[in-house]
C-alpha positions as CSV (number, residue, x, y, z in Angstrom):
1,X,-21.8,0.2,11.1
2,X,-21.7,-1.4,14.5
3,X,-19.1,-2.9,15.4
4,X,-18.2,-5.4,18.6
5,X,-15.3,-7.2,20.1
6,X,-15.4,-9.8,22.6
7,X,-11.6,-10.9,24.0
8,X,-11.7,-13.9,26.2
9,X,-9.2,-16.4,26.9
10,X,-11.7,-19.1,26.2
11,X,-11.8,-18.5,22.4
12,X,-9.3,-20.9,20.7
13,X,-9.4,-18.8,17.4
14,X,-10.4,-15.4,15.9
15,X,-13.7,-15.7,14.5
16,X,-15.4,-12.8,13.0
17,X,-19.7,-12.4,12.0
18,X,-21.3,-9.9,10.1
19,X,-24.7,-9.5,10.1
20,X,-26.4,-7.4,7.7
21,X,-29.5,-6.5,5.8
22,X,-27.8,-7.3,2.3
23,X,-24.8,-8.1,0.9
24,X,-23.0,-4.5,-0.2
25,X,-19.9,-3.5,-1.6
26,X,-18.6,-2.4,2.0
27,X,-19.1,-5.9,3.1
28,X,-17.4,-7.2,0.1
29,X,-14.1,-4.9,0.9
30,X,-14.3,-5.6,4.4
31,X,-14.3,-9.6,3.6
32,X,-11.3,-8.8,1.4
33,X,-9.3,-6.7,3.8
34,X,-10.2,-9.5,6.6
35,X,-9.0,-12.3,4.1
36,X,-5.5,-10.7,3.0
37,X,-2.5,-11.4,4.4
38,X,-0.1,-8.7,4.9
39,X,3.6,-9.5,3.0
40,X,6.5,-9.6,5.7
41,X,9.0,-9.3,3.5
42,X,9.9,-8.7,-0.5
43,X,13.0,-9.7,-2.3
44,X,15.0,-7.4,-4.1
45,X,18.2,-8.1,-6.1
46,X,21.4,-6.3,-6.7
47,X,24.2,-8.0,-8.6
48,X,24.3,-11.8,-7.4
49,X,22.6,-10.8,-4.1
50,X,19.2,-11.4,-3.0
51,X,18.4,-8.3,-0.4
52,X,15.0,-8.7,1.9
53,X,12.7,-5.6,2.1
54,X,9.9,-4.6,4.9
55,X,7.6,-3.6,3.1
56,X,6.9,-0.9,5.7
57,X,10.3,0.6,4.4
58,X,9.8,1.2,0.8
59,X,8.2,4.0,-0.4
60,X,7.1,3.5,-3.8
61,X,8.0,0.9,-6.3
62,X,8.1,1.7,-10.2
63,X,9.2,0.6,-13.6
64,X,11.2,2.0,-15.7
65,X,12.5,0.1,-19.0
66,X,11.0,-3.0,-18.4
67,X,12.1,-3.6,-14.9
68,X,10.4,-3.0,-12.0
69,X,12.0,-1.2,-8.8
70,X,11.5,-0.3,-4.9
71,X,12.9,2.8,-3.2
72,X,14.1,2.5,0.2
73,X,15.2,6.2,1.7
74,X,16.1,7.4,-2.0
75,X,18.0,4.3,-2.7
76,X,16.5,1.8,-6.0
77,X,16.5,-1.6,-5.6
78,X,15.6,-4.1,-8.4
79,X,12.4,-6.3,-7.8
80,X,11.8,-9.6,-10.3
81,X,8.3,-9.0,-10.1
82,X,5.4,-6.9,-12.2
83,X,4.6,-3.8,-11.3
84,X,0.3,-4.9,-10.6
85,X,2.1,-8.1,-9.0
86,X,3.5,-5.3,-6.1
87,X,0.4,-3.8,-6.2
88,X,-1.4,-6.2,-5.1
89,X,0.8,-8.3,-2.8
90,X,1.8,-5.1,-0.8
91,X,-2.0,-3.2,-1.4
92,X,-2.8,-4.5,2.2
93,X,0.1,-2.8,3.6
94,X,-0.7,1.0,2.4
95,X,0.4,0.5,-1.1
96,X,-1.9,2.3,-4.1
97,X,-1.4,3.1,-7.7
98,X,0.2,6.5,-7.9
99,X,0.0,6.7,-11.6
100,X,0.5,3.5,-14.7
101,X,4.2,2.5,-13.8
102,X,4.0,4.4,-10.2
103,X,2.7,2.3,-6.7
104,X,3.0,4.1,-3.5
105,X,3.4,3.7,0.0
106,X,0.1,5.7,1.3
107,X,1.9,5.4,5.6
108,X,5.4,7.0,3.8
109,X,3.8,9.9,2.8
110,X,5.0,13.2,4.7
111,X,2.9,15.8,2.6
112,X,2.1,17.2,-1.2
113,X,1.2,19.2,-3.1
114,X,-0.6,20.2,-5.5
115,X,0.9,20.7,-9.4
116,X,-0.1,23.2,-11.7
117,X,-1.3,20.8,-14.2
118,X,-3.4,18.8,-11.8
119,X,-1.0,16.2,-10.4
120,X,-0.1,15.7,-6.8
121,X,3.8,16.0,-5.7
122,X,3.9,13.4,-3.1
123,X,6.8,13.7,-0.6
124,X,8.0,10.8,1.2
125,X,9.0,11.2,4.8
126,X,12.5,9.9,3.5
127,X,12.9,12.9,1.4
128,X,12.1,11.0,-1.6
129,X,9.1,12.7,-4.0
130,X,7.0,11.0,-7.0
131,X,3.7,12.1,-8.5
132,X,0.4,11.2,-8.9
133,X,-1.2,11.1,-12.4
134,X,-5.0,13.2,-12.4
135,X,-6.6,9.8,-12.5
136,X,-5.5,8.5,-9.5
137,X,-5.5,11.8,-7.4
138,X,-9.4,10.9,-6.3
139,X,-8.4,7.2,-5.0
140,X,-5.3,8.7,-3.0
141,X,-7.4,11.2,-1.6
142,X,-9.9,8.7,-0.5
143,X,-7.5,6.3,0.7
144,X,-5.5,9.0,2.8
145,X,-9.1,10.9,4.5
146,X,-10.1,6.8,5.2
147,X,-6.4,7.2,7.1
148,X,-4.8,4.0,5.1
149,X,-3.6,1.5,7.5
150,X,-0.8,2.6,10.6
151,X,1.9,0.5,10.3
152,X,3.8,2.8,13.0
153,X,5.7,0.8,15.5
C-alpha cells in the first residue's frame, strides 16, 4: 500500500482518495476506520450521580448479573449500556472483545501471559488483570502486532 499526504493551507477540508485495482476487505476496514468517530466521553452512574469517563482511562468494561460495568484503575463503575453497545462505540478507541461478557482496552495493556489452559492473563498498566477466552486470543494477538491505535498524550 502506498500511501501520500499533501498538507497545504489552501485545502478547506480533509479529503481522502483511494485508488485501487478492486475493492478488498482492507479497503473496506480502512473506509470504516476513516468513517468512525472516536467517543470523547462515556457516562457512568453511581447512586444518583452521572460520572463522565475518557475512554482512554478505562481498561475493560464487563457484565456481570445483567449489568454492564467499566474499570477505571481497579475501581467499577456502572454503565446503562450493553456490553456489544461498548464494543462498538469505544472499538475505535483500542477497545476488543476479550472474551463473551469481557471488552478490553488493547492501549491499557502492560503485558500477559500465557495460562495453562490456553487463555491469556492480561495486565493492565493500572494493575488491574482480566482474561482472554481461547477464541479471542488470535484477534488480540492481531490487533496488538497491528500496534492498535496510540492514544498516548
Amino acid at each position: 500500500m502506498k500511501i501520500q499526504i499533501d498538507i497545504d493551507p489552501k485545502y478547506e477540508e480533509c479529503n481522502v482518495t483511494i485508488h485501487a485495482k478492486e475493492w478488498t476487505k482492507d479497503i473496506e476496514e480502512l473506509v470504516q476506520s476513516l468513517q468512525k468517530k472516536q467517543p470523547k466521553r462515556i457516562v457512568s452512574v453511581q447512586e444518583d450521580r452521572s460520572i463522565l469517563l475518557n475512554p482512554v482511562e478505562i481498561d475493560f468494561v464487563f457484565a456481570r448479573e445483567r449489568k454492564v460495568y467499566a474499570s477505571v484503575n481497579g475501581k467499577c463503575m456502572e454503565l446503562k449500556m450493553k456490553l456489544y453497545e461498548v464494543e462498538d462505540m469505544l472499538s475505535a478507541a483500542g477497545f476488543i472483545r476479550f472474551s463473551k461478557s469481557v471488552v478490553g482496552n488493547v492501549n491499557q495493556i502492560d503485558r500477559f501471559e500465557l495460562s495453562f489452559n490456553g487463555n491469556l492473563c492480561v495486565y493492565f498498566k493500572s494493575g488491574s488483570k482480566e482474561y482472554v477466552s481461547r477464541k479471542y486470543v488470535h484477534d488480540l494477538k492481531a490487533q496488538i502486532v497491528e500496534g492498535g491505535e496510540s492514544h498516548d498524550r
